[in-house]
N, C-alpha and C positions, 0 to 999 in steps of 0.2 A: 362753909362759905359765908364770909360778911357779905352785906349789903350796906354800901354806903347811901347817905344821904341821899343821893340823887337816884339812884338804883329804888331805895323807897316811895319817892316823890313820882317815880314812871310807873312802878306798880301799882299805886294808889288812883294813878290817873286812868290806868286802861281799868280799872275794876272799876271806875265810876260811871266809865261807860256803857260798862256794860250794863250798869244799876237793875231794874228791877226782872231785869231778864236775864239773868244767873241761872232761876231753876230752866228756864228753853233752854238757855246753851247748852245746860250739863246734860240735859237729856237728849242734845242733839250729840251732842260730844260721846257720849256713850254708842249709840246707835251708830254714828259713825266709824266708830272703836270694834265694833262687830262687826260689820262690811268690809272693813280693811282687815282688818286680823280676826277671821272668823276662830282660829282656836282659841282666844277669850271668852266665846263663849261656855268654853267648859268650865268656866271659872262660876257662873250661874245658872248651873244647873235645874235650879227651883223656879226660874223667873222665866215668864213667857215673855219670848225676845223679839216678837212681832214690831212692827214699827208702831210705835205711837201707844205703845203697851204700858200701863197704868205702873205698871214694876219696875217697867225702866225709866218712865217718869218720874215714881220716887224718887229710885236711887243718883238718876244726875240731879235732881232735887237737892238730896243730902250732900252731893259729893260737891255742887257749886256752892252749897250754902256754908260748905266747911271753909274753900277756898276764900269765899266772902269774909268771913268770921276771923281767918288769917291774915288779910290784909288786914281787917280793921283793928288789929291787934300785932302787925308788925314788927314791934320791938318787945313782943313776949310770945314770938312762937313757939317755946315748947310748951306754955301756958293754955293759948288757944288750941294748940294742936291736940293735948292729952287727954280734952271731950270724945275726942275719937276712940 
């Protein structure tokens, strides 16, 4: 999938709103990911999946900050992507 110009310019704009509250999202977005589709949780097995759990804080931690890191690097996502 290309992403033209303006497709860039709408992505760059919602991530800026989101700005320094990425890692709450991710970690709401996760939590929420387990309430709606509870056999995700088999997927982490090792993580205490309580709400507000330090584990699942990291990981939407990591997972928006990747998201972040992808925007800000837009026209070289397999670049920013391949820290993954």
């Amino acid at each position: 999938m290309v992403l033209s110009a303006a497709d860039k310019t709408n992505v760059k704009g919602v991530f800026a709103k989101i700005g320094g509250q990425a890692d709450e999202y991710g970690a709401d977005a996760l939590e929420r990911m387990f309430a709606t589709y509870p056999a995700t949780k088999t997927y982490f097995p090792h993580f205490d999946l309580a709400k507000g759990s330090a584990q699942v804080k990291g990981h939407g931690k990591k997972v928006a900050g990747a998201l972040v890191e992808t925007v800000n690097h837009i026209n070289d996502l397999s670049g920013a992507l391949s820290k993954l």
